[in-house]
N, C-alpha and C positions, 0 to 999 in steps of 0.2 A: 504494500500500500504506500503508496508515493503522496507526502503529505507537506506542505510547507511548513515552520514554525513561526506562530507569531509571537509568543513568550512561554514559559513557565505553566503559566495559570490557564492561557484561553487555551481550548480544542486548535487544530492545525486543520484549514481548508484542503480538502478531497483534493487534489490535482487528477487522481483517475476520473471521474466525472467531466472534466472537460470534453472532451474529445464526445459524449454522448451528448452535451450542452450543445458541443455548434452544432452538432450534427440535427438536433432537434430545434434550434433558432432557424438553418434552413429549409426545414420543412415545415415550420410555423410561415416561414415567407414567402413558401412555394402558390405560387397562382398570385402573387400581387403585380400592381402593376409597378410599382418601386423598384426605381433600379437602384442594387449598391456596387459596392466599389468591392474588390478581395479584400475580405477581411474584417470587413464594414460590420458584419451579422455577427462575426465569433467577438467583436468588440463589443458589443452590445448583450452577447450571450456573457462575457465575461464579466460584465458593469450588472448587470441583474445579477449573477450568481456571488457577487462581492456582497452586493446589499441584502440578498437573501441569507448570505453566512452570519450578517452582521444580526438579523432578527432571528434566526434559526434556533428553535430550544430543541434541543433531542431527550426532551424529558417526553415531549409528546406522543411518542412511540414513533413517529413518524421519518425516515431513512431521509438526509439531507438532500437526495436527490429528487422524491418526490414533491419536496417542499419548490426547490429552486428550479422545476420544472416549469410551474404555473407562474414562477416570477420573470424566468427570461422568457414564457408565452409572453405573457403583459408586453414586457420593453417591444419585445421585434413586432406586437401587431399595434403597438403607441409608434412605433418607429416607423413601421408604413405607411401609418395613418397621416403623418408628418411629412415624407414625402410625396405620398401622390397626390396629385396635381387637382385639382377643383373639376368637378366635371359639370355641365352645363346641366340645367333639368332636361330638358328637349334637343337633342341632338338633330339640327334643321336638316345638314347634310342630306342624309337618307330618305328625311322626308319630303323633299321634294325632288329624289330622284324615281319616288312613284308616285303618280297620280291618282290620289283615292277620290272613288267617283262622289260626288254632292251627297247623296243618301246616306254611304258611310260616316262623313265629317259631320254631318248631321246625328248621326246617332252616337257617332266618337263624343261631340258637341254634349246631348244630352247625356250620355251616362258619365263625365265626369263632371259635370253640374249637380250630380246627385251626390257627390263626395264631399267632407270638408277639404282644407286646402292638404293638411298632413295625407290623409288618402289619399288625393289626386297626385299629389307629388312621389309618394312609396306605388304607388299603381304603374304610372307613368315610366320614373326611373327602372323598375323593373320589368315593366312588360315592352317598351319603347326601347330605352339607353340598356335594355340586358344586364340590368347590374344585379350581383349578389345578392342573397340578404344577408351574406356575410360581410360583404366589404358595405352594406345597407347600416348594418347593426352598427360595426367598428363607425361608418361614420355620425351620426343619429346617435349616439351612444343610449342606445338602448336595444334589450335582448334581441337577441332572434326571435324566439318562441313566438314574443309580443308582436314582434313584424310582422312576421309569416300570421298571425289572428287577423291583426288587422286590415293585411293583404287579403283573405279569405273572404273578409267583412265584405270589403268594399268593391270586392268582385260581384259578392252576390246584390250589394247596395246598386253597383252601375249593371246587371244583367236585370234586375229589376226594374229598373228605369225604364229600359229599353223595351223588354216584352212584359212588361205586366205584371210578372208572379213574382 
């Protein structure tokens, strides 16, 4: 077991765990749109796992690794979340490289008049712009679970609009 020393009194940080840390801050950043630099992610795995050593109690039964698992999760999806770039609500681009006939824009019109604005915006960016409700939640800082309900909601909110029931 390969351990640093930092005095007498405190425990010595895991150095075996490294190597499982970056390897899991890259696969926490796997599918973002952020680009990093080499190195960039295992520096970030490495600044989470300092700060996880520094509150880490191993009275709690719990192996220092599954503790500083969820803390370098946290940094590398705060660190995405940081770098990628603003995305527009309505990506024009595509929309006007098909032309949806009058009756559609017209019913697209009414069913998201049936939404509040929060709806229409999580409706839109994920049925429109294709985004996540994972990269939804990370930005919205709010659950998933709650997304994907609310998504559900306001599907059946704008399919009602439309036909009736």
């Amino acid at each position: 077991m390969t351990t640093t020393s930092t005095s007498a009194f405190a425990p010595a940080f895991p150095l075996e765990d490294r190597d499982w840390l970056h390897r899991f801050a890259r696969y926490a950043a796997r599918g973002a749109r952020a680009e990093f630099q080499a190195g960039e992610l295992e520096s970030v795995a490495d600044l989470a796992a300092l700060r996880a050593w520094r509150r880490y109690d191993a009275a709690t039964g719990f192996a220092f690794i599954t503790y500083a698992r969820w803390a370098v999760f946290g940094a590398v999806k705060r660190a995405v979340a940081a770098r990628r770039p603003a995305t527009p609500i309505l990506p024009l681009a595509p929309l006007h490289a098909v032309r949806p006939s009058t009756e559609a824009v017209i019913l697209a019109k009414i069913a998201l008049d049936a939404l509040d604005d929060f709806d229409r915006v999580l409706l839109v960016r994920y049925a429109v712009a294709e985004e996540s409700l994972d990269e939804l939640a990370v930005e919205l800082a709010t659950p998933k679970t709650t997304l994907w309900r609310r998504l559900q909601a306001a599907k059946r909110r704008a399919r009602r609009a439309i036909c009736g029931r």
